[in-house]
C-alpha positions in Angstrom: -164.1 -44.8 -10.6 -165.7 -42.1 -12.0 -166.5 -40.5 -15.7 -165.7 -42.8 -18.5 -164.5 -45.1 -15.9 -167.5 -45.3 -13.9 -168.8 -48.7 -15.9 -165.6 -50.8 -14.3 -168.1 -50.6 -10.9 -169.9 -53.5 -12.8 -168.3 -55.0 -15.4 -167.2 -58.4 -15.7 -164.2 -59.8 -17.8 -165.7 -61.7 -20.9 -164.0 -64.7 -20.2 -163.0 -67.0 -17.0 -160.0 -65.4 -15.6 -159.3 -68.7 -14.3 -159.5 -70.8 -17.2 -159.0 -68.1 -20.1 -160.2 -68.9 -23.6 -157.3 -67.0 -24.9 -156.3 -67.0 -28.3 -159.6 -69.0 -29.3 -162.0 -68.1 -32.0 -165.1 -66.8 -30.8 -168.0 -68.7 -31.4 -170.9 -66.1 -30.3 -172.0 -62.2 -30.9 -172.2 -60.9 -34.6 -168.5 -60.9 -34.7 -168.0 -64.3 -34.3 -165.0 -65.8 -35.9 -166.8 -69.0 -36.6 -169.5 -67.0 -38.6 -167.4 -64.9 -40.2 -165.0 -67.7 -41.7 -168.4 -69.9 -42.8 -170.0 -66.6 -44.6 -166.3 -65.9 -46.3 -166.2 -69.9 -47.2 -170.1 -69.0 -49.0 -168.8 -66.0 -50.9 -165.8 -67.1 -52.5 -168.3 -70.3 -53.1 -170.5 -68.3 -55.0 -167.3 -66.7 -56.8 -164.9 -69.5 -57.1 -167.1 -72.8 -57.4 -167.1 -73.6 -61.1 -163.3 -74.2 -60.5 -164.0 -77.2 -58.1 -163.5 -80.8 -58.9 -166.4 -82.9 -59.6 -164.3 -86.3 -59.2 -161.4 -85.6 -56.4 -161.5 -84.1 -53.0 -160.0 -80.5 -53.3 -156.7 -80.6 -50.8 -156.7 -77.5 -48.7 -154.4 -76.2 -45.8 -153.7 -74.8 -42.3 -151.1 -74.2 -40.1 -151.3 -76.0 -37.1 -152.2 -73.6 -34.3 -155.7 -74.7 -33.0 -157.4 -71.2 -34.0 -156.7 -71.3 -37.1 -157.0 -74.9 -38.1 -160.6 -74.4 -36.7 -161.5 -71.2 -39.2 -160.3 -73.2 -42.1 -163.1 -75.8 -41.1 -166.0 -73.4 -40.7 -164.3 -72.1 -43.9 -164.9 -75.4 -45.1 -168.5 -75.6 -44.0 -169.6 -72.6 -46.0 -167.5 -73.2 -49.3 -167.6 -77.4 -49.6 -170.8 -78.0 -47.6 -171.5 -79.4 -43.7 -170.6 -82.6 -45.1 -167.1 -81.9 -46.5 -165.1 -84.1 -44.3 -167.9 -87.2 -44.7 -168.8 -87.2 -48.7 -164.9 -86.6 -50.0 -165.0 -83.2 -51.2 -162.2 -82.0 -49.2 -159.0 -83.0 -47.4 -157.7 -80.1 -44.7 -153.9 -81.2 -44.6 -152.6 -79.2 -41.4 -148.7 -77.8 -41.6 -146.8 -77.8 -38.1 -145.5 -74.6 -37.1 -142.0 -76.7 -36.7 -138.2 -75.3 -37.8 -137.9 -78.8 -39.1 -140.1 -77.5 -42.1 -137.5 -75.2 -42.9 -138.9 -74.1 -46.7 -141.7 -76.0 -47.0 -144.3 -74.4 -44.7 -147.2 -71.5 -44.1 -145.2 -69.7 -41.3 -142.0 -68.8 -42.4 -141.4 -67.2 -39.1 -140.8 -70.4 -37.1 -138.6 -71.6 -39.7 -136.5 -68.8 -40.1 -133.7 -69.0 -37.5 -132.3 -65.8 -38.1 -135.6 -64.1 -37.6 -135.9 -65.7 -34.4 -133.0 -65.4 -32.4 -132.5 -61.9 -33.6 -133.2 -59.7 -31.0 -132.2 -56.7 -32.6 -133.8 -57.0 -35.6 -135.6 -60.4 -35.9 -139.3 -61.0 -34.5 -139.1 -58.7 -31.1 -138.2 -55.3 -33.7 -141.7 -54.6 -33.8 -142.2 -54.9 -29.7 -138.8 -52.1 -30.0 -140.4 -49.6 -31.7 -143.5 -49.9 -29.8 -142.0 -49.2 -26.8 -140.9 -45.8 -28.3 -144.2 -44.3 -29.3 -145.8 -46.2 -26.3 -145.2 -43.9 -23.3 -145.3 -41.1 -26.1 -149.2 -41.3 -26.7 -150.0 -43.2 -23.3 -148.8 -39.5 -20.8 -151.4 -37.6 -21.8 -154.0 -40.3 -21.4 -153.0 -41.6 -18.3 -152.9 -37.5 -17.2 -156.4 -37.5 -18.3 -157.8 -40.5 -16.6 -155.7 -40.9 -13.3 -158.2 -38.3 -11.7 -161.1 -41.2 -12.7 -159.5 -43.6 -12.0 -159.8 -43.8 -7.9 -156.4 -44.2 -7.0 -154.9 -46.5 -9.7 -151.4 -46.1 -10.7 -151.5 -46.0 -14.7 -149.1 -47.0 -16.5 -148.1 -46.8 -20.6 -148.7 -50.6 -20.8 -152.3 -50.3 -18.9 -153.5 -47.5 -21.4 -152.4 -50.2 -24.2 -154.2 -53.1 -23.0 -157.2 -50.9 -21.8 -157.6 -49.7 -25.6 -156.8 -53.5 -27.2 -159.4 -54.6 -24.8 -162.2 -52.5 -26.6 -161.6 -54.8 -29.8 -161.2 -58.3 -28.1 -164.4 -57.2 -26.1 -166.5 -56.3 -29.0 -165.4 -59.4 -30.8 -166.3 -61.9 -28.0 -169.4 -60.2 -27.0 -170.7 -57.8 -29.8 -170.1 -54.2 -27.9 -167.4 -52.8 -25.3 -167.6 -50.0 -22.9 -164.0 -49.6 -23.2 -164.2 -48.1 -26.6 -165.5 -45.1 -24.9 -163.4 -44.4 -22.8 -160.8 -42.8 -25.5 -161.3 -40.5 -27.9 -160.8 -40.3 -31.4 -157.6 -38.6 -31.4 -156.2 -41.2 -29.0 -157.7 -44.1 -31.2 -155.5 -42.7 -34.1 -152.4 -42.8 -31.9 -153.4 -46.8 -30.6 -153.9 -47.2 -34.7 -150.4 -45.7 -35.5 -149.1 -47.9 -32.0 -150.1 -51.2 -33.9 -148.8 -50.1 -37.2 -145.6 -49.6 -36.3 -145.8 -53.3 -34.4 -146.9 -55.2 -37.3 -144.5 -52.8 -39.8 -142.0 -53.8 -38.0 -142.0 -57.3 -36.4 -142.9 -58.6 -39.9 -143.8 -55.9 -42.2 -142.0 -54.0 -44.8 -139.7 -52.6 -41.6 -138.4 -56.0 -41.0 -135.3 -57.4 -43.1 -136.2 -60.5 -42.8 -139.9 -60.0 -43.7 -139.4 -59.9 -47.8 -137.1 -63.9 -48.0 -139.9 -65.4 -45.6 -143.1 -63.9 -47.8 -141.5 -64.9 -50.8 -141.8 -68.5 -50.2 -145.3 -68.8 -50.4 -145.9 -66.7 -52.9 -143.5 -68.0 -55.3 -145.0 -71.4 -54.7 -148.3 -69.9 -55.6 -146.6 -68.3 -58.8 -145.8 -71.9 -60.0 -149.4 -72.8 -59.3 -150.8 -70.2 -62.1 -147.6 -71.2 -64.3 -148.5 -74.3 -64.4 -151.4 -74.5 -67.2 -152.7 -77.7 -66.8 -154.2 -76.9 -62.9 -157.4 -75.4 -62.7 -158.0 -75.9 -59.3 -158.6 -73.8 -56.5 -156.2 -73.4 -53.4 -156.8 -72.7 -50.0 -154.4 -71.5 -47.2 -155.2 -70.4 -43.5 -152.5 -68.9 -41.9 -151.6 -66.0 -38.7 -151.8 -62.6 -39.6 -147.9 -62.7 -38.9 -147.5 -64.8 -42.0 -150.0 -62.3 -43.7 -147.5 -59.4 -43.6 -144.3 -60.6 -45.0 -146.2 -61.8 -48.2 -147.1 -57.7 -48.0 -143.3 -56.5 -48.0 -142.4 -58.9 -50.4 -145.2 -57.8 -52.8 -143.9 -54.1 -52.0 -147.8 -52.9 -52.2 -147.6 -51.2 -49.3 -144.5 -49.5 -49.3 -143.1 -46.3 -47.9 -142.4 -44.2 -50.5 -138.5 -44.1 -49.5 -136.0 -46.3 -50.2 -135.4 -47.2 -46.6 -138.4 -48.7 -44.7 -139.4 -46.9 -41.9 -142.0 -45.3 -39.6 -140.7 -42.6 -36.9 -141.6 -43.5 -33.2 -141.4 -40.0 -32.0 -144.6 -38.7 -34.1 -147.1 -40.1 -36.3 -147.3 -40.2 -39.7 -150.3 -39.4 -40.9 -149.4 -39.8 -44.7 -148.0 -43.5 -44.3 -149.7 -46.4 -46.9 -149.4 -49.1 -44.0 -152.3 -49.5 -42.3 -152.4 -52.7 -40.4 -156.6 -52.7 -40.4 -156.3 -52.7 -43.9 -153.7 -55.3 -44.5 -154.8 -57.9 -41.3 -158.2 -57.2 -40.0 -159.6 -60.4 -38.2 -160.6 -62.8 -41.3 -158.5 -60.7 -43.7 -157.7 -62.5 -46.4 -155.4 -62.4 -49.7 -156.7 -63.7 -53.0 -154.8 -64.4 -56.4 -156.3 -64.8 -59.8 -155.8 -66.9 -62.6 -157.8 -65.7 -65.5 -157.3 -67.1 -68.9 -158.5 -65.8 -72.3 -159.2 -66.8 -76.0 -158.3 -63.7 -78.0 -158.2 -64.8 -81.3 -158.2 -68.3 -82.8 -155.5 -70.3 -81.1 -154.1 -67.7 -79.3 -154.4 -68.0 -74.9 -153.4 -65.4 -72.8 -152.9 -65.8 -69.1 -153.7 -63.1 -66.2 -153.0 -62.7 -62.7 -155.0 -60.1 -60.3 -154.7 -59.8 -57.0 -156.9 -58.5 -54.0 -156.3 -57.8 -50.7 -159.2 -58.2 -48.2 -161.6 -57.7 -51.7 -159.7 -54.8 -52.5 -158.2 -54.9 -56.5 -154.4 -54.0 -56.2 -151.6 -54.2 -58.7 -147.8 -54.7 -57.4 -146.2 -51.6 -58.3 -143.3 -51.5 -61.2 -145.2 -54.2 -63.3 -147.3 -52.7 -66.2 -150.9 -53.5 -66.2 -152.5 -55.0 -68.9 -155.2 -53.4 -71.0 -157.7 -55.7 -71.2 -158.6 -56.7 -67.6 -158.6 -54.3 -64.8 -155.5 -54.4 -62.8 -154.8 -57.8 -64.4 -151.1 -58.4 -64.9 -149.6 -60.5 -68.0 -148.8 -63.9 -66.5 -145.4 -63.4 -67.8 -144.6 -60.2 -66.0 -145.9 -61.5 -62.3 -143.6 -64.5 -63.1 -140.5 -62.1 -63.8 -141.6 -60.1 -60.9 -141.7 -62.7 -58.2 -138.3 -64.1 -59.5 -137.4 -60.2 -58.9 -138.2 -60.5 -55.0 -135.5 -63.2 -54.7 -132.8 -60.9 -56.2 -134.4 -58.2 -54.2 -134.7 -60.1 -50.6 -132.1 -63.1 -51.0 -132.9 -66.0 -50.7 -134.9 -67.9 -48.0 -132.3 -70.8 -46.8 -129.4 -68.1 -47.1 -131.0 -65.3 -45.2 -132.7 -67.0 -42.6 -129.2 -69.6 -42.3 -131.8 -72.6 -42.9 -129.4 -75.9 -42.7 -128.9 -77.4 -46.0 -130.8 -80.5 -44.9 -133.6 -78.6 -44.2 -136.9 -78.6 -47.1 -135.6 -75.7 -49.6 -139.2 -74.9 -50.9 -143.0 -75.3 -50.5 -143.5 -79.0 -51.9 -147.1 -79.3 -50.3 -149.2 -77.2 -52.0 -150.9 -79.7 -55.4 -154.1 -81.2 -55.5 
């Protein structure tokens, strides 16, 4: 190995290769996933805490892969305190990631049949296109390194995991050779490679992607209808069940009536930018606000950010007073929109009619 390679001479995988902590969060390194989920648990303390009960544990909720049942209870141990599961402040209520949920769960995408066993255009869509611009961006690379690489056979796939393995590495231990071994203009191809995965498999490119965000987010609609909660509401999901929520919203649409990303070039202009929409702890917050204007008269907002960024659906007018707020109204009407716009859930994902119809879980 020599050149940009030369550092494989002595470097060691960062976990046991024979008993891999795969799809764990890391729990050392300034990038640690248990830090990071107690430090985003003490911000939205700092920001959210006057809306906590004084007399009732505050319900909250995961889905029940391992990974991310544990970030919602660092979570917990930054916004409730170390002692939330001993003193009653809080209840985690975990969600299985079952098809016998049908509606009423925080991963639409194993409950949605259609999605699933749609090769074609279902779940794998994603893994379709990026097998297009794969080999596309990979040539040159492996062209550049094969030379350095002391007789290994490259392949499209190896350049792919070589460049993932820069951000897994700096995650679990803080810094990663790797990263060096590309160069900028290649990073931007890898960037555009995992845009079009996550566009597709369940982002605004995906036809099932709009029914399946819906779901939650018209079950968080009828939260901020309802006037008499003042509560707040916690969720902990995959980044999969991050993006349809996106192509429902319709923030971070093309600019084109039909959805798509070429696979034969990169677009440099396109809004979807999955380290903007999913970075590791990203996270998606709705607002509540409620104000006296004059005597007697309340008037209800919603805002919405995305990983602390303040973003406004598009076609809804904004309202004057608060910046980016939306009339509580208009987000209702707008939500009800996506349905006529998407179909509905049970319909488009062919969810039996014995099956949950909606989210039922989410109240304190």
């Amino acid at each position: 190995m020599r050149g940009p390679l030369s550092f494989l001479k002595s470097w060691t995988y960062f976990t046991n290769p024979g008993k891999p902590a795969f799809e764990n969060l890391t729990t050392e390194g300034p990038y640690a996933g248990t830090k990071q989920a107690h430090k985003t648990g003490r911000t939205l303390r700092s920001r959210y805490g006057h809306l906590v009960s004084r007399t009732r544990p505050t319900r909250f909720w995961s889905c029940s892969s391992p990974r991310d049942v544990e970030t919602a209870r660092h979570f917990a141990h930054g916004f409730f305190g170390p002692r939330w599961e001993t003193d009653g402040s809080a209840h985690l209520q975990i969600i299985p990631e079952a098809p016998r949920q049908g509606a009423d769960t925080l991963t639409p995408g194993d409950t949605c049949f259609r999605y699933r066993t749609d090769d074609t255009e279902g779940h794998d869509l994603g893994y379709h296109k990026l097998s297009y611009w794969q080999p596309l961006f990979a040539q040159p690379i492996i062209e550049r390194l094969t030379p350095l690489s002391g007789g290994v056979l490259l392949t499209p796939v190896d350049i792919y995991s070589m460049m993932e393995m820069c951000g897994f590495e700096i995650l679990a231990r803080g810094y990663s050779p790797w990263c060096a071994v590309f160069t900028q203009d290649e990073w931007l191809q890898f960037e555009y490679a995992r845009d079009l995965l996550h566009f597709y498999r369940a982002g605004p490119g995906n036809q099932y992607a709009g029914a399946m965000g819906w779901l939650w987010l018209n079950a968080t609609q009828e939260l901020m209808s309802n006037h008499s909660s003042h509560d707040v509401y916690f969720s902990f999901v995959h980044d999969g069940d991050i993006a349809p929520l996106m192509a429902t919203l319709q923030i971070l649409d093309e600019h084109a009536l039909i959805q798509e990303l070429p696979t034969d070039r990169m677009k440099e202009d396109r809004r979807w930018r999955t380290s903007d929409v999913v970075p590791m702890g990203g996270r998606v917050v709705f607002e509540r606000i409620t104000c006296e204007h004059d005597p007697g008269e309340t008037r209800r907002y919603v805002r919405l950010f995305i990983n602390d960024a303040l973003m406004k659906p598009p076609g809804i007018p904004a309202a004057r007073e608060i910046e980016h707020g939306l009339r509580l109204r208009d987000f209702q009407e707008f939500v009800e929109s996506r349905r006529d716009v998407f179909g509905d859930f049970q319909d488009v994902c062919m969810i039996p009619l014995t099956a949950p119809s909606r989210i039922t879980f989410l109240h304190q």
